[in-house]
Every structure is written in structure tokens, then in C-alpha cells.
Backbone as a ProteinNet text record, in pm:
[ID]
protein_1_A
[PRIMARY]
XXXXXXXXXXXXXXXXXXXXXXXXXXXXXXXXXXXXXXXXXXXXXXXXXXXXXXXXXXXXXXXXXXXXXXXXXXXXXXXXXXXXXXXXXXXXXXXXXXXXXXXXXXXXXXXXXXXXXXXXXXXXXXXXXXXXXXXXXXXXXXXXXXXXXXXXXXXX
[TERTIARY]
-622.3	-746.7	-765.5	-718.1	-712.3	-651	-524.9	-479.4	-588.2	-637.7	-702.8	-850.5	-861.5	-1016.4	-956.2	-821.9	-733.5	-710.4	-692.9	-657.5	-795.6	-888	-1053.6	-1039.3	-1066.3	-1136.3	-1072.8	-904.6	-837.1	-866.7	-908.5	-905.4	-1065.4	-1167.4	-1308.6	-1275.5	-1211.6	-1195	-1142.2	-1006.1	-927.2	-1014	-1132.5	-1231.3	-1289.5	-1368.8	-1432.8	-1392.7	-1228.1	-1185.7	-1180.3	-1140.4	-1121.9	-1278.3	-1357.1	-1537.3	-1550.7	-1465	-1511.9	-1446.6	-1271.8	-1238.2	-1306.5	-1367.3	-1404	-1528.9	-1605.9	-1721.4	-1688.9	-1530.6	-1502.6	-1477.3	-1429.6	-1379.6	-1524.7	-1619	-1723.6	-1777.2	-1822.9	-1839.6	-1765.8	-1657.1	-1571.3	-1607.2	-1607.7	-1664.3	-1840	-1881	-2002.1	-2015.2	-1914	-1963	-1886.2	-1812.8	-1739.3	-1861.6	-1945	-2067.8	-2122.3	-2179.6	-2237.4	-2211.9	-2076.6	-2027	-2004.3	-1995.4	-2013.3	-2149.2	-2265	-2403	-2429.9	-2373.6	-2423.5	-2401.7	-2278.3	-2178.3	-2298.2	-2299.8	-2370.9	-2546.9	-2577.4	-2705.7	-2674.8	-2613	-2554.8	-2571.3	-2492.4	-2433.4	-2624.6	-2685.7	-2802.5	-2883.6	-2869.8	-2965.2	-2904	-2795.4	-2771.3	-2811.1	-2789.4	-2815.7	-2976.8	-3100.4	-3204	-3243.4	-3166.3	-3186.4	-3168.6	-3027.1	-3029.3	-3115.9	-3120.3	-3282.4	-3378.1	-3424.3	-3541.1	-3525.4	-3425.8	-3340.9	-3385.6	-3316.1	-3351.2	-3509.5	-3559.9	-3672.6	-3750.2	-3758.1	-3820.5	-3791.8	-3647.8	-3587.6	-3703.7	-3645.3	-3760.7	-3922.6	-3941.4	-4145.7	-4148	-4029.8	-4037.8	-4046.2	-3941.7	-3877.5	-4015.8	-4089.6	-4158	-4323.1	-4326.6	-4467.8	-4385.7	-4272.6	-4273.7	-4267.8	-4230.5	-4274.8	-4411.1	-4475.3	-4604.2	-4694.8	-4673.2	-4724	-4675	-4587	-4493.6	-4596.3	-4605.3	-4706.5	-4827.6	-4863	-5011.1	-5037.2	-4941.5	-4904.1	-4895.4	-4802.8	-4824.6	-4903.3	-4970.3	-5113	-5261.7	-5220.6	-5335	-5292.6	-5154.8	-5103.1	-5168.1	-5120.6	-5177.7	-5329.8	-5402	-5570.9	-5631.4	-5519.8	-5542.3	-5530.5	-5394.6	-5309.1	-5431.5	-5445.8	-5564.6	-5685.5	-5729.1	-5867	-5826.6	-5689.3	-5722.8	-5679.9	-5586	-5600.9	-5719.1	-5813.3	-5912.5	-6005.4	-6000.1	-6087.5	-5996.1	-5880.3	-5794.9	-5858.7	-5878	-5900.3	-6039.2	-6122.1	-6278.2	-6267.4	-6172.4	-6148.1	-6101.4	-6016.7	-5979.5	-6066.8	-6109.2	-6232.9	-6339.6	-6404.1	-6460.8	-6446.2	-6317.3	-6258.9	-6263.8	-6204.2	-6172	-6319.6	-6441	-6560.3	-6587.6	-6573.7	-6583.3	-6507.2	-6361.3	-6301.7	-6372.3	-6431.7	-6432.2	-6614.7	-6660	-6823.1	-6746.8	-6649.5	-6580.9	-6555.5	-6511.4	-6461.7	-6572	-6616.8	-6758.7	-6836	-6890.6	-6897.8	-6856.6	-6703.8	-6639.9	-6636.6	-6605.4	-6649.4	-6758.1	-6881.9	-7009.7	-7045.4	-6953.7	-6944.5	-6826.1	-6758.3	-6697.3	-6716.1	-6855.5	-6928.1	-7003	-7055.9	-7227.1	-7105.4	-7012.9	-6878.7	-6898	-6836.1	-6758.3	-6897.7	-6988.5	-7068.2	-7097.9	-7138.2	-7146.8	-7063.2	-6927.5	-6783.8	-6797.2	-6863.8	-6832.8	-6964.2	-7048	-7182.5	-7153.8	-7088	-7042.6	-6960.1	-6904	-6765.2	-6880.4	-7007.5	-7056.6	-7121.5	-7184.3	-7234.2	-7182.5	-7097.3	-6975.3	-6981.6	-6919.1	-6869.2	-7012.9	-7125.8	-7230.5	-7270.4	-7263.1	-7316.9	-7160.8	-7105.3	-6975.6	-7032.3	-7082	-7140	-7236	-7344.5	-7470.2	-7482.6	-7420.7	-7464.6	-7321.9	-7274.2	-7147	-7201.4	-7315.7	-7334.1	-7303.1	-7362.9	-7274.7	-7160.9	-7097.7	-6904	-6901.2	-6957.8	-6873.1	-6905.7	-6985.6	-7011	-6919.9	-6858	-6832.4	-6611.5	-6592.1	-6476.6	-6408.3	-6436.6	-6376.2	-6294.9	-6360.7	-6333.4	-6424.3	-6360.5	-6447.5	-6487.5	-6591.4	-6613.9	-6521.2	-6538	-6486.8	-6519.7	-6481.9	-6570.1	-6654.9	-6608.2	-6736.5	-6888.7	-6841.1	-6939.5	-7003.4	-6951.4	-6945.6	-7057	-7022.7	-7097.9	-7214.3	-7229	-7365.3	-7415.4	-7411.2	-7477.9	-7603.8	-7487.1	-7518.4	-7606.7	-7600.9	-7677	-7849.6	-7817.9	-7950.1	-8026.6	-7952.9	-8031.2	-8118.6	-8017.5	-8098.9	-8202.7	-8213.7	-8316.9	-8433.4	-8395.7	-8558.1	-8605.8
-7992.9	-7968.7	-8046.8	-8112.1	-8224.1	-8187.2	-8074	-8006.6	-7891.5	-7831.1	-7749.7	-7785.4	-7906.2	-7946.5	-7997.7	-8008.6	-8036.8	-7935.7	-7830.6	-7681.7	-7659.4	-7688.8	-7594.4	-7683.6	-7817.1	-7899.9	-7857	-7845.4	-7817.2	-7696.8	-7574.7	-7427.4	-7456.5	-7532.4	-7546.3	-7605.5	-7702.5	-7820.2	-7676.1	-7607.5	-7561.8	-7404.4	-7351.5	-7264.5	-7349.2	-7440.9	-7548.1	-7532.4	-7573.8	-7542.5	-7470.5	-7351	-7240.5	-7188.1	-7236.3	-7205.4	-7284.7	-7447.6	-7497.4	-7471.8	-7439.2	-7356.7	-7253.1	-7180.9	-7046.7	-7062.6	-7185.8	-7217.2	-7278.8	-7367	-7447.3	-7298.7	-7168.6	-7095.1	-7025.4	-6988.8	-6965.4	-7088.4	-7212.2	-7272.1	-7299.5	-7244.2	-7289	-7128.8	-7022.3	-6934.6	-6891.2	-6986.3	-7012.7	-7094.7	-7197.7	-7290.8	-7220.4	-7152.5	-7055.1	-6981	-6903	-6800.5	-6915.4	-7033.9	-7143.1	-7125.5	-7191.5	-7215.1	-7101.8	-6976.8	-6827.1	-6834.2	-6881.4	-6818.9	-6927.5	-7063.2	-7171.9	-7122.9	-7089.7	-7048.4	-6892.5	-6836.8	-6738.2	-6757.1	-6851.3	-6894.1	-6993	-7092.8	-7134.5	-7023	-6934.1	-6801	-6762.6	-6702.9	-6668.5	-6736.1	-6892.9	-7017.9	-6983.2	-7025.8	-7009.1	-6883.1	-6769.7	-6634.6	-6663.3	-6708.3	-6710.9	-6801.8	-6925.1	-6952.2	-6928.8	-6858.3	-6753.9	-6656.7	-6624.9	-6525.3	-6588.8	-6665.6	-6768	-6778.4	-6836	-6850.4	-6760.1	-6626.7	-6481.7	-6449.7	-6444.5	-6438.8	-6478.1	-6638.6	-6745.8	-6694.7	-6649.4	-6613.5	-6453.8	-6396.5	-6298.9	-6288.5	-6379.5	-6383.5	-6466.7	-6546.4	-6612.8	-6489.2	-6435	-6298.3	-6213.4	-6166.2	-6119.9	-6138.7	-6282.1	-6348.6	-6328.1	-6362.1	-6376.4	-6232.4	-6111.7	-5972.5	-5973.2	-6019.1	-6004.6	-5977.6	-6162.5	-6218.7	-6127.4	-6143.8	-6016.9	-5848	-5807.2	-5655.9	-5709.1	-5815.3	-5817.6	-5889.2	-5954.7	-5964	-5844.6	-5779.8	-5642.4	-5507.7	-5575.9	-5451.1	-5526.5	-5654.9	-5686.6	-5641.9	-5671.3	-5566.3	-5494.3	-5396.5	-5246	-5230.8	-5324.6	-5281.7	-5276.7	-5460.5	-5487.1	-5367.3	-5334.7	-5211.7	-5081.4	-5033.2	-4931.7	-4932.6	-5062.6	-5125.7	-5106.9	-5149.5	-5135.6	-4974.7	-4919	-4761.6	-4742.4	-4716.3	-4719.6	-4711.5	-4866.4	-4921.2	-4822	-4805.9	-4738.3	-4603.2	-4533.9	-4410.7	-4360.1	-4452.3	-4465.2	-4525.6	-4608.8	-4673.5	-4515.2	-4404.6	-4315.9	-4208.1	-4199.9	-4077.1	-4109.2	-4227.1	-4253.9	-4248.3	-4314.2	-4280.3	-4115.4	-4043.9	-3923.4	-3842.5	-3892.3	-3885.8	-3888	-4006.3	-4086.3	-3970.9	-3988.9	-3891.9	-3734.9	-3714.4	-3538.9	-3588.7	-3671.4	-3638.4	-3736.2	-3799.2	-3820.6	-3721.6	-3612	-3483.3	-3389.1	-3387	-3323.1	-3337.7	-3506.2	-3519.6	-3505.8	-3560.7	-3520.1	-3346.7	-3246.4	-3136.9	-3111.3	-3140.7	-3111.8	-3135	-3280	-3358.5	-3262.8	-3225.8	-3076.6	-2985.3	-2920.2	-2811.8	-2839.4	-3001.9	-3021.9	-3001.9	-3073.1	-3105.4	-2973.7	-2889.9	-2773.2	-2728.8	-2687.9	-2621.1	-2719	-2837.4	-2911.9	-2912.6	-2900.9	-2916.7	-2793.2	-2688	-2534.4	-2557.4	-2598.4	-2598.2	-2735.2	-2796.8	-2913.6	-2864.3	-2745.3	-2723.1	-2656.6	-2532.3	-2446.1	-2531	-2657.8	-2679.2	-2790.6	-2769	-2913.7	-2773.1	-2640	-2525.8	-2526.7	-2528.2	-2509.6	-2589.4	-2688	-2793.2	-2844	-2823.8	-2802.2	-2700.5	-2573.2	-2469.8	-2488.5	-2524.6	-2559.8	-2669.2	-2757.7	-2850.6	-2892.6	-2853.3	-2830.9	-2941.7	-3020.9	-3119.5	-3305.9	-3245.5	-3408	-3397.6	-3277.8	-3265.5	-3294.5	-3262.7	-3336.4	-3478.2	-3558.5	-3711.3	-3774.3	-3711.3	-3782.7	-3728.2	-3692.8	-3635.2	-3580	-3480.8	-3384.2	-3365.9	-3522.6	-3562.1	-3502.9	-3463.2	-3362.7	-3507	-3488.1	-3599.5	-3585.5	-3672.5	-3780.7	-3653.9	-3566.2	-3574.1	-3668	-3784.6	-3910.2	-3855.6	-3855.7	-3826.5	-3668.8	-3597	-3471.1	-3458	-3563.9	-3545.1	-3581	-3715.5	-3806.5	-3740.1	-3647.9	-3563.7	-3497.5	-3400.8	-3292.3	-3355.7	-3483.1	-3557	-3580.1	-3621.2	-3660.3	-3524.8	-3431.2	-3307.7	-3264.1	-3279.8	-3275.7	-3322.3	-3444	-3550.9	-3528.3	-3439.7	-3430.2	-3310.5
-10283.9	-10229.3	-10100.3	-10074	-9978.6	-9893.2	-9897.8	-9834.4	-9720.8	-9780	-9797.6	-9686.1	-9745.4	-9666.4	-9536.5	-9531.6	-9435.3	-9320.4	-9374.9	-9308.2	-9256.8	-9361	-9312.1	-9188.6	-9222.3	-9083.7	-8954.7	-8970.5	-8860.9	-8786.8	-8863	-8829.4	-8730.4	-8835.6	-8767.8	-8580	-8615.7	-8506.7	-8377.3	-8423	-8360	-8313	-8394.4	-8326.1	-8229.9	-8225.8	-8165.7	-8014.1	-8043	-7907.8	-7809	-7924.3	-7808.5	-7777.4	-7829.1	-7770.4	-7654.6	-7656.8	-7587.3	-7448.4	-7516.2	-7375.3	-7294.6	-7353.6	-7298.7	-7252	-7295	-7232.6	-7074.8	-7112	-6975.8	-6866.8	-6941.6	-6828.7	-6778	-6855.8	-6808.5	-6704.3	-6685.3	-6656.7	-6541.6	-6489.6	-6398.2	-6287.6	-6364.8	-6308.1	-6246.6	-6326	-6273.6	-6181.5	-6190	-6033.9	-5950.4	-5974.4	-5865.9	-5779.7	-5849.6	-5814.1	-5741.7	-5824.8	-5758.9	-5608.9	-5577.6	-5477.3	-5345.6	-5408.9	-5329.3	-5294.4	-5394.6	-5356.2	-5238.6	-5233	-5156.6	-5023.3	-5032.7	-4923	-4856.8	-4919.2	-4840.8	-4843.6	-4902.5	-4883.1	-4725.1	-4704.8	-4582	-4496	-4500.4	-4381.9	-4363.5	-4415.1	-4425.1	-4357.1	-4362.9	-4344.1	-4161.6	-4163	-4031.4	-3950	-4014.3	-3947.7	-3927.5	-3997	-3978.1	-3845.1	-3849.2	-3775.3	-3616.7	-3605.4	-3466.7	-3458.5	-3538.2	-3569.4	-3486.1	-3545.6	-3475.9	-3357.7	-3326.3	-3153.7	-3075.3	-3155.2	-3032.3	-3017.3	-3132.7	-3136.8	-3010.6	-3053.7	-2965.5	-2792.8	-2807.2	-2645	-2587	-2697.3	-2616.7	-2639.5	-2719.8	-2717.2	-2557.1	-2525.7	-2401.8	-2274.1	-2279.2	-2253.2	-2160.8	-2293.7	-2332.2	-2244.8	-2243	-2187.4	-2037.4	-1994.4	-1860.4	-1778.5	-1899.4	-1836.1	-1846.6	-1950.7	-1953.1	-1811.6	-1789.1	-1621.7	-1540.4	-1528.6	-1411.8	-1385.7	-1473.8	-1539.2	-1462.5	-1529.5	-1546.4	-1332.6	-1262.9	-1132.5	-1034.9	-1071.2	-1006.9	-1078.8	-1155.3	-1157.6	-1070.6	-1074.8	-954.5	-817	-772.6	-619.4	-636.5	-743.4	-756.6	-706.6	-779.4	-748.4	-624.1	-592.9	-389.5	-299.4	-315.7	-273.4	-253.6	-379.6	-384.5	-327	-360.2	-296	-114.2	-88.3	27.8	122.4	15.3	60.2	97.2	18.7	5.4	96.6	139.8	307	403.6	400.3	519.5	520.3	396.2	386.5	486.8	421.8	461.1	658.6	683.9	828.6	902.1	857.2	929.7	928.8	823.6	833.5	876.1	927.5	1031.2	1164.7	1190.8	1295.9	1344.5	1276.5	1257.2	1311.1	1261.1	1255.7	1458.1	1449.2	1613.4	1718.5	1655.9	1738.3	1794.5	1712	1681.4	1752.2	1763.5	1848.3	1985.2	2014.8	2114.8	2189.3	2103.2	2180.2	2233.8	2136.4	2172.5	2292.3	2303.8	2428.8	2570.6	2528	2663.3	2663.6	2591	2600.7	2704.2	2625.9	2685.1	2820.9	2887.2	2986.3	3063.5	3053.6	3143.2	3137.4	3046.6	3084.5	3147.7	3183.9	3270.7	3386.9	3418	3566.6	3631.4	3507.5	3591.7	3683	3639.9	3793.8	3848.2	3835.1	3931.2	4085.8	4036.5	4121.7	4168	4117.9	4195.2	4320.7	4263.6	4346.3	4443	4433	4555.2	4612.4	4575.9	4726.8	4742.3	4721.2	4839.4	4864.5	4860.7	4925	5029.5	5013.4	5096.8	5209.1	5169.9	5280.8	5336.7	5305.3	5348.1	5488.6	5381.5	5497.9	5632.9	5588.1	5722.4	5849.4	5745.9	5849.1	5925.7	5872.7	5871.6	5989.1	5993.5	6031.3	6170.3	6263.4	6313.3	6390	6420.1	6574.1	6430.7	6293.7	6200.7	6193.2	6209.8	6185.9	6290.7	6434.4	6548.8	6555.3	6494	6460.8	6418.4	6304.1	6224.4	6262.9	6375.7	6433.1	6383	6333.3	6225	6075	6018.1	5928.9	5796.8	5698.8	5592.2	5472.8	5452.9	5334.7	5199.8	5192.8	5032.9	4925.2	4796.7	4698.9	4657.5	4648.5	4587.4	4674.2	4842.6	4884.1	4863.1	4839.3	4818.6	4684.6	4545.5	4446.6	4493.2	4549	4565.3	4645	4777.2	4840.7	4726.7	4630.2	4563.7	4430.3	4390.3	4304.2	4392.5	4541.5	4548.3	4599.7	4662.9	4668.3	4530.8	4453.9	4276.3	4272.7	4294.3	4282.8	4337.4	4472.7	4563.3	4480.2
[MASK]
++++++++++++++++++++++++++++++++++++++++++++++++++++++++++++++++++++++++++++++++++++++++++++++++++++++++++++++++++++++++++++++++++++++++++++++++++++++++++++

């Protein structure tokens, strides 16, 4: 019997083992996973943090297009604003021009008979008057004088 309680204990002891082996191989495979999950918890940790990096790079990125946009949409308004005045500066002008013309128009319709009615009366008074042409030694007046004649005859 002694035998026996000999064999049991050994067989118990010798299950024992191989539980405890198979616990060691579980256990060895688990710090294995352990060591995979660390390892790619690492890879991750790092990837987040270039993450962050790029991130950070273009919110930077990002604000300095911002300014930039928000810089040349004020040009833009100047720019427009001052089309604008140009637009309003030429169609005034444009304005000026066109009663510019007008006038001078009007001012070579008052000319033209004037200039027709100063030569007859330039031929006139040449005729008319033959003892002031021999005064003056056969010299024919000036137009200047020719107008101012024909202005103050107006006048009387």
C-alpha cells in the first residue's frame, strides 16, 4: 500500500507538472502578446505623435494662408474702391469733355460768319475808303485788326 500511495502521489505530483508546464507555456506566450502589444502600442505612441507634428505644421500652415486671404481681400476692396473713384474720375471727365466740345462747337458756329462778314467787310472798306489805303501805303490790315474793326462796328 505504501507502494501505491507512492505511485498516487507521484502520478498527482507528475499531473501537477505538466499543468504547471503548460501554464509556463501559456505564460511565455502571453508575455510574448505582452511584448507585441507594447511594441505596437510604442509604434502607435510614436505615429500619434507625428500626427501631432503635422497637424501642428499645418494649423500653422493654415493661419499663415489664412492672413495671406484675408491680406489680399483687403487689396481687393482698395483695388475696387479705387476702380471705382477711376470709374466715376472718367465719366466725369468724359462729361467735361463732351460740353468742352460743345462749346468749342458753338464757338465755330458764332466764328464762322463772323470771318465771312470780316473779309466783306475788310473788301469793303479797302473799296470804300481808297484815300486810308493810300495812308497807310498799301498795306492790307492784320485779321486781328480785321476782327476788332468788325467787333466795334457791332458795338455802335
Amino acid at each position: 500500500m505504501a507502494v501505491k500511495l507512492i505511485l498516487t502521489f507521484y502520478e498527482t505530483v507528475k499531473t501537477y507538472l505538466e499543468g504547471l508546464k503548460g501554464a509556463q507555456e501559456r505564460v511565455a506566450a502571453l508575455e510574448g502578446a505582452v511584448a507585441m502589444g507594447e511594441q505596437k502600442f510604442t509604434d502607435l505612441a510614436k505615429e500619434l505623435g507625428q500626427e501631432k507634428k503635422s497637424r501642428g505644421l499645418l494649423r500653422a500652415a493654415l493661419l499663415t494662408k489664412a492672413d495671406l486671404v484675408a491680406e489680399l481681400e483687403q487689396k481687393l476692396q482698395i483695388s475696387q474702391a479705387n476702380q471705382q473713384e477711376l470709374e466715376k474720375t472718367i465719366n466725369k471727365s468724359k462729361k467735361e469733355i463732351a460740353e468742352l466740345q460743345n462749346q468749342l462747337r458753338e464757338l465755330k458756329a458764332q466764328q464762322a460768319p463772323t470771318e465771312s462778314s470780316a473779309v466783306i467787310v475788310e473788301v469793303k472798306k479797302k473799296s470804300t475808303s481808297n484815300s486810308e489805303a493810300s495812308g497807310e501805303q498799301g498795306e492790307s490790315p492784320s485779321p486781328s485788326d480785321a476782327i476788332d474793326w468788325v467787333l466795334k462796328e457791332k458795338a455802335k
